[in-house]
C-alpha positions in Angstrom: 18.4 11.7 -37.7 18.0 14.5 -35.4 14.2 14.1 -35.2 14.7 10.3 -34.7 16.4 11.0 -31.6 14.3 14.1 -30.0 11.2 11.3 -30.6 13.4 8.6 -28.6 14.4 11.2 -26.0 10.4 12.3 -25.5 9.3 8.7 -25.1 11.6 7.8 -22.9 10.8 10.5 -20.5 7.4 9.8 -20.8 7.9 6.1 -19.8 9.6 7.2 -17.0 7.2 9.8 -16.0 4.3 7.1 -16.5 6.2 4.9 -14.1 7.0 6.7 -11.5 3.1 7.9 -11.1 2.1 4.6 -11.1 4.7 3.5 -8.3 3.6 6.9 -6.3 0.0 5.8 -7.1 0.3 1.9 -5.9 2.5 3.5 -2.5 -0.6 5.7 -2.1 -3.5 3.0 -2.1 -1.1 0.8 0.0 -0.7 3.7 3.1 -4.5 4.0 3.1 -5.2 0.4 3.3 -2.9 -0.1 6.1 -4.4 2.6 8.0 -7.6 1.3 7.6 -6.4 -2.2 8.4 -5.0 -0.4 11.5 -7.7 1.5 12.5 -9.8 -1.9 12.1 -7.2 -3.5 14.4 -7.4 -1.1 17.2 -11.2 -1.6 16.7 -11.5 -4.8 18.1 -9.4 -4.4 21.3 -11.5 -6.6 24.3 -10.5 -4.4 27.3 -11.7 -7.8 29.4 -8.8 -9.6 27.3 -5.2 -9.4 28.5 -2.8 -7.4 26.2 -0.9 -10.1 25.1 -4.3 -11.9 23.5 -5.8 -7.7 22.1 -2.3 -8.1 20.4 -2.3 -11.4 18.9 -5.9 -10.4 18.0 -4.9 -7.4 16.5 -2.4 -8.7 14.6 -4.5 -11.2 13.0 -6.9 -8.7 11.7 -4.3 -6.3 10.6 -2.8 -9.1 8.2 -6.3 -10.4 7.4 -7.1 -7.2 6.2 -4.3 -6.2 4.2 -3.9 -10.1 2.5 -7.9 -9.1 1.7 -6.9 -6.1 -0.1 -4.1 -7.9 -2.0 -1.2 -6.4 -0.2 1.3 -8.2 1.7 1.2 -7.1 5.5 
């Protein structure tokens, strides 16, 4: 009986570590695609546009980009 619950106790820590990489691992892909849909944002600033159209613009590409890469904006 003992074993039976040091094998429960084991797999069930390993679950949990196995899930929390995974979560650290999805957070991780999701920062770098929002810098890069950033970075491609700030890209495509017109200086011969007014702000309020480089931010509409921006904005458009930023959620483009991120709906692209499967994430929600």
């Amino acid at each position: 009986m003992p074993t039976t619950h040091a094998c429960r106790v084991v797999l069930v820590t390993g679950i949990a570590i196995a899930s929390s990489l995974a979560t650290a691992n999805a957070q991780s892909d999701r920062n770098a695609t929002m810098q890069r849909c950033m970075a491609q944002a700030r890209a495509s600033t017109d200086i011969n546009l007014g702000a309020v159209h480089n931010q509409r613009r921006q904005t458009a590409i930023y959620r483009n980009c991120m709906q692209q890469a499967g994430f929600r904006p």
